[in-house]
N, C-alpha and C positions, 0 to 999 in steps of 0.2 A: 504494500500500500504506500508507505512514505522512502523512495528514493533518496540514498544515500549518495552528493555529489563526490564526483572524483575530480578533484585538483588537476590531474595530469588531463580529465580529457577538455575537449574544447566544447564550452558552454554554446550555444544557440544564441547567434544576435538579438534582442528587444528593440523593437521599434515603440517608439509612443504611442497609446491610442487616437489623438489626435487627426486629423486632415490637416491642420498646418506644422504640421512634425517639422519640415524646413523651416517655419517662424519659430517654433518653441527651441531647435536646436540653433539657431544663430546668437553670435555672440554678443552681450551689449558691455560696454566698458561702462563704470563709475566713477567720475571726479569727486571725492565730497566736499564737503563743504569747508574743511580746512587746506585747500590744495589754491594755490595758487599759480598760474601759467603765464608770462608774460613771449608772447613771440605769435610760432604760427603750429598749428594742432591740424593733421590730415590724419586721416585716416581710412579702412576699409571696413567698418564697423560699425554698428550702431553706440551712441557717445551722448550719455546722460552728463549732463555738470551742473553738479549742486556746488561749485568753489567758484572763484575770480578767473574770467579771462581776460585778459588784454594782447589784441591782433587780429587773427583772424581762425576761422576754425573752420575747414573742408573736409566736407562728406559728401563728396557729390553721385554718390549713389548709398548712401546709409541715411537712417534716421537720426534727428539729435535734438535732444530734451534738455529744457532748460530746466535746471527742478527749482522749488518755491524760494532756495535760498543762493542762485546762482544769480551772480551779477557779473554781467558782461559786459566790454568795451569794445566788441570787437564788430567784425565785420562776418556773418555767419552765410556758409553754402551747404547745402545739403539736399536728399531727396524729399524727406520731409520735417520740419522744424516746428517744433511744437513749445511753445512758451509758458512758464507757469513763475518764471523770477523776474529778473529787472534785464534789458538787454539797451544799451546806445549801441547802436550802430545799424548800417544796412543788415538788409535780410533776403537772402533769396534763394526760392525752394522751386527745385521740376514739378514738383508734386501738387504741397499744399504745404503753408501759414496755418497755424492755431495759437492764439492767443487766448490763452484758458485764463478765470476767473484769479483777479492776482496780479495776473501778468500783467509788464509796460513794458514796450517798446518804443523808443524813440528815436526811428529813424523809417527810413524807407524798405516797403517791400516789393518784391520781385516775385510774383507766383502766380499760379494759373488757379486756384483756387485759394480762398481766405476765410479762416471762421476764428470770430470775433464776439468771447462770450461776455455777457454783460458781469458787472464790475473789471477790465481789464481796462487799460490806457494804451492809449495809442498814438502818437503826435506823429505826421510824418505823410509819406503819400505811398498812393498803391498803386503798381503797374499788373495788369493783368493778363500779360506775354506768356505763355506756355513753350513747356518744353527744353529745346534746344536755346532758344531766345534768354529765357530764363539765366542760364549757366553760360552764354555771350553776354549777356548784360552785367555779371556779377564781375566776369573778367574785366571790363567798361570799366566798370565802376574801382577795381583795386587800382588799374591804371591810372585813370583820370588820378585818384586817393595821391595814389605815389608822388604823383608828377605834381599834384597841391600843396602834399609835405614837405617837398624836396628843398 
């Protein structure tokens, strides 16, 4: 009745019960809240930051979460960007902007879709270019940045 495992032999893979088994196995990295980054943050991964950034932060095909107690300086790319702390700077997503209850932004967005829940702040304008447009405009936009700082 109850099966004794053998160490030497080779166990059967487990898959998740799941349908999005490829969303629940993907990787998401955590900044907390005591991590500070000053420069420039890419990655190939989904990228929660609950700490300080200062620069710029590329995910241009991952998701990246601002969580309640992240404050950003930066200039943010990604596939989709989701706001719940305080962000200066541009914003541009292939996907979709969410600016959840909490959340401020002050600066410009770049996205083909925007949701904008009530208590959130917002000062700045919205461009509503899809796609490839989206990630040319954000490149525009660090140029132009550079070439104003320089």
């Amino acid at each position: 009745m109850w099966e004794k495992k053998d160490p030497t032999k080779p166990q059967p893979a487990q898959t998740p019960a799941t349908h999005d088994s490829a969303r629940d196995m993907r990787a998401t990295v955590n900044f907390g809240k005591s991590i500070v980054i000053k420069g420039e943050v890419t990655g190939h991964e989904d990228l929660t930051i609950d700490g300080k950034v200062e620069g710029k932060v590329s995910l241009r095909e991952h998701n990246l979460t601002v969580g309640k107690n992240g404050r950003l300086n930066a200039e943010l790319v990604a596939k989709r960007i989701i706001i719940m702390g305080h962000v200066t700077g541009n914003v541009c997503a292939s996907e979709k902007v969410e600016l959840l209850e909490g959340g401020q932004l002050e600066g410009d967005i770049t996205a083909p879709r925007l949701s904008i829940a009530d208590g959130a702040h917002f000062r700045g304008k919205v461009d509503m270019e899809g796609g490839e447009h989206a990630s040319v405009h954000a490149d525009a936009v660090a140029s132009i940045a550079g070439k104003v700082s320089a």
